[in-house]
C-alpha positions as CSV (number, residue, x, y, z in Angstrom):
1,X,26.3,-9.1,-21.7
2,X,25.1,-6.1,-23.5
3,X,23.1,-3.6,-21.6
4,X,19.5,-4.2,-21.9
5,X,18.7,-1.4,-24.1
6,X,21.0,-1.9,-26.5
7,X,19.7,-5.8,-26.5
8,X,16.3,-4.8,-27.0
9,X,17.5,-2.6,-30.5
10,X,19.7,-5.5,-31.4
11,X,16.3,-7.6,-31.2
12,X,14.4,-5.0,-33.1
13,X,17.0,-5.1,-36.3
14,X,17.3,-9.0,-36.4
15,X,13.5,-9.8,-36.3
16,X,12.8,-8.3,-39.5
17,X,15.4,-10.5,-41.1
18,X,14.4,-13.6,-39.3
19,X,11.3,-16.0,-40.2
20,X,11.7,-18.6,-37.2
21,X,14.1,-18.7,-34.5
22,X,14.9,-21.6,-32.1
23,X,17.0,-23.2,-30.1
24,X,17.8,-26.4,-28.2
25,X,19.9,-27.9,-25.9
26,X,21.8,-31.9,-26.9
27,X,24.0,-33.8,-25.3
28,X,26.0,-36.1,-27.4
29,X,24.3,-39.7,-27.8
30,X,26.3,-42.5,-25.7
31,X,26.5,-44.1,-29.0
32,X,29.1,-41.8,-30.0
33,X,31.8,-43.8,-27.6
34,X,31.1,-46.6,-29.0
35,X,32.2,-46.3,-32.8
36,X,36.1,-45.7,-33.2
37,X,34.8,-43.5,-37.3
38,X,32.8,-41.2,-34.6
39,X,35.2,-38.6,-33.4
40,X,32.6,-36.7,-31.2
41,X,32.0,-33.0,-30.9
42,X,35.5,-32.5,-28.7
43,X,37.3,-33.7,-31.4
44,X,36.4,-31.2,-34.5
45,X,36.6,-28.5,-31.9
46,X,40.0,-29.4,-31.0
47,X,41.4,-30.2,-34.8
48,X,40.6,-29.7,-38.5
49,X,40.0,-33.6,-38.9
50,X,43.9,-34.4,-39.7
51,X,45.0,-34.2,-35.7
52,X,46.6,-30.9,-36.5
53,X,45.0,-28.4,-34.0
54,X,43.2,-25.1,-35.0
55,X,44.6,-24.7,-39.0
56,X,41.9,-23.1,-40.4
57,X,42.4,-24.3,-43.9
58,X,40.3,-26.8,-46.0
59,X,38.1,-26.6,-42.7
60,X,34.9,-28.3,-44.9
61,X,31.8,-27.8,-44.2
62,X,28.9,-29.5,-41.1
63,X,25.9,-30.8,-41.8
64,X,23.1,-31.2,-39.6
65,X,21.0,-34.2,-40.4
66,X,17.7,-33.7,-38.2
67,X,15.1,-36.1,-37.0
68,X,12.1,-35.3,-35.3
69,X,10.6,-38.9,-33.4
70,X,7.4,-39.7,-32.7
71,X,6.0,-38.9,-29.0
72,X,7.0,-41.6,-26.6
73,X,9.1,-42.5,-23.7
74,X,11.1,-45.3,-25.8
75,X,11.5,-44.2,-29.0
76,X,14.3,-42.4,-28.8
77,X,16.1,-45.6,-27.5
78,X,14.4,-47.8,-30.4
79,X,15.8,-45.3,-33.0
80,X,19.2,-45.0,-31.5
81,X,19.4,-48.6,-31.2
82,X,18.4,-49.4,-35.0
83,X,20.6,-46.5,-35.8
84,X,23.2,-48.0,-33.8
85,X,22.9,-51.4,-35.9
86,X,22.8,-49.9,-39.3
87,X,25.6,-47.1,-38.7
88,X,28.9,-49.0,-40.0
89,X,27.1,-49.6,-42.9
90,X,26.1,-46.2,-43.5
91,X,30.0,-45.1,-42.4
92,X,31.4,-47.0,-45.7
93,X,28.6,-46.5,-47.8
94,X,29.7,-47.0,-51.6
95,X,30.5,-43.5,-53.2
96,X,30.9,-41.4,-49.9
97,X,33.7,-39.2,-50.4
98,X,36.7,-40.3,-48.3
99,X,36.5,-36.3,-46.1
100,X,32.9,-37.3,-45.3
101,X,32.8,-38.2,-41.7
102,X,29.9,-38.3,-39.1
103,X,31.7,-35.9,-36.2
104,X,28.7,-37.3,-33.7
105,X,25.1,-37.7,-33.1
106,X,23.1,-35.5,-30.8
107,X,19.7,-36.5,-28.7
108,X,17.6,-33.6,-27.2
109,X,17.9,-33.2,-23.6
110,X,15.9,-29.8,-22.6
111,X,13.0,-28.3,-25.2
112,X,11.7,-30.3,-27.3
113,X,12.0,-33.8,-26.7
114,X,12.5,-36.8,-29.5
115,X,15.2,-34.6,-31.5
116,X,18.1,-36.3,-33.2
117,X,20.8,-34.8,-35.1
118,X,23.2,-35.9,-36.7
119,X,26.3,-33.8,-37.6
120,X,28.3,-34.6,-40.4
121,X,31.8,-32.9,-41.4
122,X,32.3,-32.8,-45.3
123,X,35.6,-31.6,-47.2
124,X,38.4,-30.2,-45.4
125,X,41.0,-32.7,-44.6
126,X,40.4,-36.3,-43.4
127,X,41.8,-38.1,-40.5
């Protein structure tokens, strides 16, 4: 780590470029085992999407697809159940491009609560 005064000027410089910052910590959604097209985060880290490991050409491009639920103790659950049901439909949707592939969904698990992502790889090669 850097030494704390040369933190604090780093802080300094990067504020004035910077309207909002934030951050949050997710844990990949069980639902991620559970569809075979859902490679999971370990997956894109490991490869480019092709099962060759670390080529860094035609990498593509991640999406993050965010959805901010409703206060509740089960609505995270209801969503990533209806989610669950409508996601092979939404994995061979007509006129998706054939690179497009959801890498995994992620569910908040320290911040702020009732936070889905979903991340999405686009381009590149495809597995």
């Amino acid at each position: 780590w850097p030494k704390k005064d040369e933190w604090k000027q780093y802080l300094g410089e990067v504020k004035a470029c910077m309207m909002e910052q934030s951050s949050g910590i997710f844990v990949e959604a069980g639902l991620v085992d559970d569809f075979e097209e859902v490679k999971g985060l370990k997956y894109w880290i490991e490869n480019d999407g092709s099962g060759n490991r670390n080529n860094n050409n035609k990498r593509g491009i991640i999406e993050l697809r965010k959805y901010q639920l409703k206060l509740g103790y089960d609505t995270v659950p209801k969503f990533l159940q209806s989610f669950s049901d409508a996601l092979p439909s939404k994995l061979n949707a007509i006129g998706t491009h054939p690179t497009t592939q959801l890498a995994t969904v992620l569910v908040s698990d320290v911040g702020s609560l009732n936070t889905v992502y979903e991340v999405w790889k686009h381009g590149g090669k495809s597995s």
